[in-house]
C-alpha positions in Angstrom: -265.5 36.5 -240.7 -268.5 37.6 -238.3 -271.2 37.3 -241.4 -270.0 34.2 -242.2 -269.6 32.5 -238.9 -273.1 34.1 -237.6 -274.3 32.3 -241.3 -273.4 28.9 -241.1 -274.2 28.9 -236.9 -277.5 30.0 -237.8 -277.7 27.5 -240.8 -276.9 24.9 -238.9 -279.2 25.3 -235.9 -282.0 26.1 -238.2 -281.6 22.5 -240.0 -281.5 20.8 -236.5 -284.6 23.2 -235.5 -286.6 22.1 -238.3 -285.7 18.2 -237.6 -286.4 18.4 -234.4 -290.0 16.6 -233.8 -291.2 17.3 -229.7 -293.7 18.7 -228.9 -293.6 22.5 -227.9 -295.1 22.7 -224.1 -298.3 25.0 -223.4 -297.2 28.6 -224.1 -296.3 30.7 -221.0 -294.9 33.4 -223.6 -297.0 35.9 -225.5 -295.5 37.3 -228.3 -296.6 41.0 -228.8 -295.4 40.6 -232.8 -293.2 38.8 -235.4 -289.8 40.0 -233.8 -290.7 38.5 -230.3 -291.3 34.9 -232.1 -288.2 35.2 -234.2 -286.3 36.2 -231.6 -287.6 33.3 -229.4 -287.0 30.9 -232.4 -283.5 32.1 -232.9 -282.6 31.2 -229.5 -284.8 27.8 -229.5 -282.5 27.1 -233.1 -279.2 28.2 -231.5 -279.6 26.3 -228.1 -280.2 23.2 -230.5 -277.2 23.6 -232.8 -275.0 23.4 -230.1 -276.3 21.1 -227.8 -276.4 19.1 -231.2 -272.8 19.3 -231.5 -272.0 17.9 -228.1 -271.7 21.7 -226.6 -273.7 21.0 -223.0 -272.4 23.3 -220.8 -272.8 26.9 -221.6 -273.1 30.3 -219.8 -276.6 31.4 -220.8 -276.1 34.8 -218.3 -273.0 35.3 -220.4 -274.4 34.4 -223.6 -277.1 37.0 -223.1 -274.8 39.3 -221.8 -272.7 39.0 -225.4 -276.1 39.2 -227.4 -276.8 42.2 -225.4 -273.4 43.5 -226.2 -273.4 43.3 -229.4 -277.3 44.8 -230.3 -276.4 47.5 -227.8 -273.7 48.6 -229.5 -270.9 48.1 -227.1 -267.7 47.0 -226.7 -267.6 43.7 -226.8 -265.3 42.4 -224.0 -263.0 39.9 -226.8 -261.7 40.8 -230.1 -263.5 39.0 -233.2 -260.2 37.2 -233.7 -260.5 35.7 -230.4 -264.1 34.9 -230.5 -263.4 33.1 -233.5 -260.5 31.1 -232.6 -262.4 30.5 -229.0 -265.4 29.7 -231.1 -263.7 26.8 -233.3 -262.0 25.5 -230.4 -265.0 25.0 -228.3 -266.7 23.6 -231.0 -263.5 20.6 -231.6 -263.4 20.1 -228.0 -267.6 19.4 -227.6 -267.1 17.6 -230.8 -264.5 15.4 -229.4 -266.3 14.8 -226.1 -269.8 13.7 -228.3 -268.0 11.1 -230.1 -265.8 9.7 -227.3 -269.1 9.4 -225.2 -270.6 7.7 -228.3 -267.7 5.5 -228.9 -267.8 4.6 -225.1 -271.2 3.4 -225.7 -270.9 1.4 -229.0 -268.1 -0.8 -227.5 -269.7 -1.6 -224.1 -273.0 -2.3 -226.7 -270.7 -4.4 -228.8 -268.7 -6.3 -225.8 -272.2 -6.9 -223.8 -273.9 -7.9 -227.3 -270.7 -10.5 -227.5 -270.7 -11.9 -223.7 -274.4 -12.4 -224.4 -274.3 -14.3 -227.6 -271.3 -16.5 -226.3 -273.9 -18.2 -223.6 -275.8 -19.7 -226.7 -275.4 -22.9 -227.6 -273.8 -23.1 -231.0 -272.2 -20.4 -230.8 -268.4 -20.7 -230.9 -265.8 -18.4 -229.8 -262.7 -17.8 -231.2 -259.6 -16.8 -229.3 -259.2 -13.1 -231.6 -263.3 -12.5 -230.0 -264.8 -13.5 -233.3 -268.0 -15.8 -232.9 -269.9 -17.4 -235.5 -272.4 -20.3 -235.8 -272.9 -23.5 -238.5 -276.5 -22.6 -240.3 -275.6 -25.0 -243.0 -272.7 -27.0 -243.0 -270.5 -27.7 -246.0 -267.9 -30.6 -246.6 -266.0 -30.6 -244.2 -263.1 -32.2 -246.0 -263.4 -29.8 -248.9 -260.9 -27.0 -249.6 -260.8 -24.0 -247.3 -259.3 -20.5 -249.1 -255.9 -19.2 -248.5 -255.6 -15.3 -247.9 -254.3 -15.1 -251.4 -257.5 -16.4 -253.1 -260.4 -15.2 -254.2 -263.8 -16.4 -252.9 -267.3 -16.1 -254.0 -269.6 -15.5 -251.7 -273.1 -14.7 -250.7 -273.6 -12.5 -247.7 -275.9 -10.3 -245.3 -274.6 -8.3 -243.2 -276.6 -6.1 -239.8 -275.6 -4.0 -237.1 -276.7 -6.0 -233.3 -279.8 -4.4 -233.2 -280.9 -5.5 -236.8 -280.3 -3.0 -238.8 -279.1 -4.3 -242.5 -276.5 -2.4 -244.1 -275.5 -4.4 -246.9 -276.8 -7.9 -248.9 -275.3 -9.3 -251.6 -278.8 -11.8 -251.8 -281.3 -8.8 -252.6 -279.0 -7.5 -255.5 -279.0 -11.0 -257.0 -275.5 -11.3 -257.8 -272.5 -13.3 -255.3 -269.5 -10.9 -254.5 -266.2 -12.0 -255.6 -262.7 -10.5 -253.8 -259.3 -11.7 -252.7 -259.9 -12.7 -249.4 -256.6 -10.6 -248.4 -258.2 -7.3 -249.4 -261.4 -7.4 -247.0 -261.8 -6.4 -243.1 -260.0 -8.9 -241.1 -262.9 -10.8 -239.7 -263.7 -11.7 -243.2 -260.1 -12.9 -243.9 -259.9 -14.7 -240.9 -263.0 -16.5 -241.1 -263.6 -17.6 -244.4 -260.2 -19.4 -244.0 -262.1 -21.6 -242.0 -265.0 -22.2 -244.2 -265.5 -24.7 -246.9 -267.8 -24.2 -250.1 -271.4 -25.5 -249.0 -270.7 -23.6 -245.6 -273.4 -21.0 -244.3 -272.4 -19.3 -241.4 -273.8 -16.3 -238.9 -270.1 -14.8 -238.2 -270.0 -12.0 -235.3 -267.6 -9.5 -235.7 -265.9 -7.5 -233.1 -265.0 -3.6 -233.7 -261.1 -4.0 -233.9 -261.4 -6.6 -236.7 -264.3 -5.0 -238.7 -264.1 -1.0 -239.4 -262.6 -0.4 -236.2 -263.0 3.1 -234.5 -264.1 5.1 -238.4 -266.8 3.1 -239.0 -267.7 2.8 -243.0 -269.7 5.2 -244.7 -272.8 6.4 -242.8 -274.3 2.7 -242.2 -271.7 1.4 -240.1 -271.1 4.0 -236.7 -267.4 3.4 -235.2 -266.6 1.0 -232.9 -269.6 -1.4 -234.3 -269.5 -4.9 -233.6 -271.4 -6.6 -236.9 -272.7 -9.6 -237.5 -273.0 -11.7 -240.9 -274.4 -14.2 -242.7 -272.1 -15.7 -245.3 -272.7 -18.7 -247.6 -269.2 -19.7 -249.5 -269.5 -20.8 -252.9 -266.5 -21.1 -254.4 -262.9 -20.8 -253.8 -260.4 -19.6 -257.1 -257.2 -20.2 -256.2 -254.5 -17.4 -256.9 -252.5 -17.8 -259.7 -248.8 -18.4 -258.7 -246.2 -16.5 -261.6 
């Protein structure tokens, strides 16, 4: 249990360590030989990995005193079992902490992005929060799908700040899906559309991927935006 927690700790920090890219200020340390500059680096690698993982607060006085505990030979003042249970439970808590700060600042990024984009003129706002905005109009006395049908589609779609995540244009081929079995910005939109129609939709968290996210492209709480061009509209078949 000690080996293997001391492992994966020191793993860890040494991944964040090596992707960290600042630059080291002018040494005030002189390192007398290769233990004094591992040392150092163990601590620099440490500090890292768990300021990475949301732990800001710690007792550096204690932390020593523990380090100096355990090289000394002494008694350490807690069991292993109980530095391993306070260990993991630290560790959820700052965890938990990061990513409610982080979700804190993707929705007031996503609900300023929105009041924003409202003000344009164009835009229109629906009463669910969903905005989107006619780039090419269709017929407008053509068909528009039912949930139950399938639609084919062109699409791009980008986080607010730009960043593309998915585009159905640069893989050459239109997507085809029920329009029942997609987020529910798509379902409710499209229902709305007619074939011809190409549209910049904007997406609010709750009727995208909500609080998860999707994958690693889409963070939680993200409000997206898309560009969607219906082309066709295949009824379902009723048995």
């Amino acid at each position: 249990m000690k080996h293997l927690l001391f492992f994966v700790l020191f793993l860890g920090s040494a991944v964040v360590f090596a992707q960290n890219k600042t630059t080291p200020n002018k040494p005030t340390i002189k390192f007398k030989n290769s233990t004094d500059s591992f040392s150092y680096a163990a601590g620099i690698s440490m500090a890292n990995y768990l300021k990475e993982q949301g732990m800001e607060n710690i007792n550096v006085s204690l932390l020593k005193k523990a380090i100096d505990d355990v090289y000394g030979n002494k008694d350490p003042q807690l069991s292993l079992e109980q530095c391993g249970s306070l260990f993991q439970t630290g560790m959820q808590r700052a965890s938990q902490e990061k990513n409610e700060k982080k979700a804190a600042v993707e929705k007031k990024k996503g609900s300023v992005f929105l009041a924003n984009n409202a003000k344009r003129a164009g835009v229109v706002s629906l009463p669910n929060g969903m905005q989107y905005e006619v780039l090419t109009p269709g017929d407008p006395n053509g068909m528009r799908p039912t949930p139950s049908d399938t639609v084919e589609v062109h699409y791009v779609g980008t986080l607010i700040d730009g960043t593309e995540f998915d585009n159905s244009v640069k893989r050459g081929e239109k997507a085809k899906f029920p329009l029942n079995q997609v987020i529910k910005g798509w379902t409710e939109i499209l229902q709305l559309m007619t074939p011809g129609d190409k549209w910049k939709v904007y997406i609010p968290y709750d009727l995208a991927y909500g609080e998860r996210g999707a994958g690693g492209a889409i963070p939680g709480y993200a409000t997206l935006i898309f560009e969607i061009t219906l082309y066709n509209i295949m009824p379902s078949v009723k048995e």
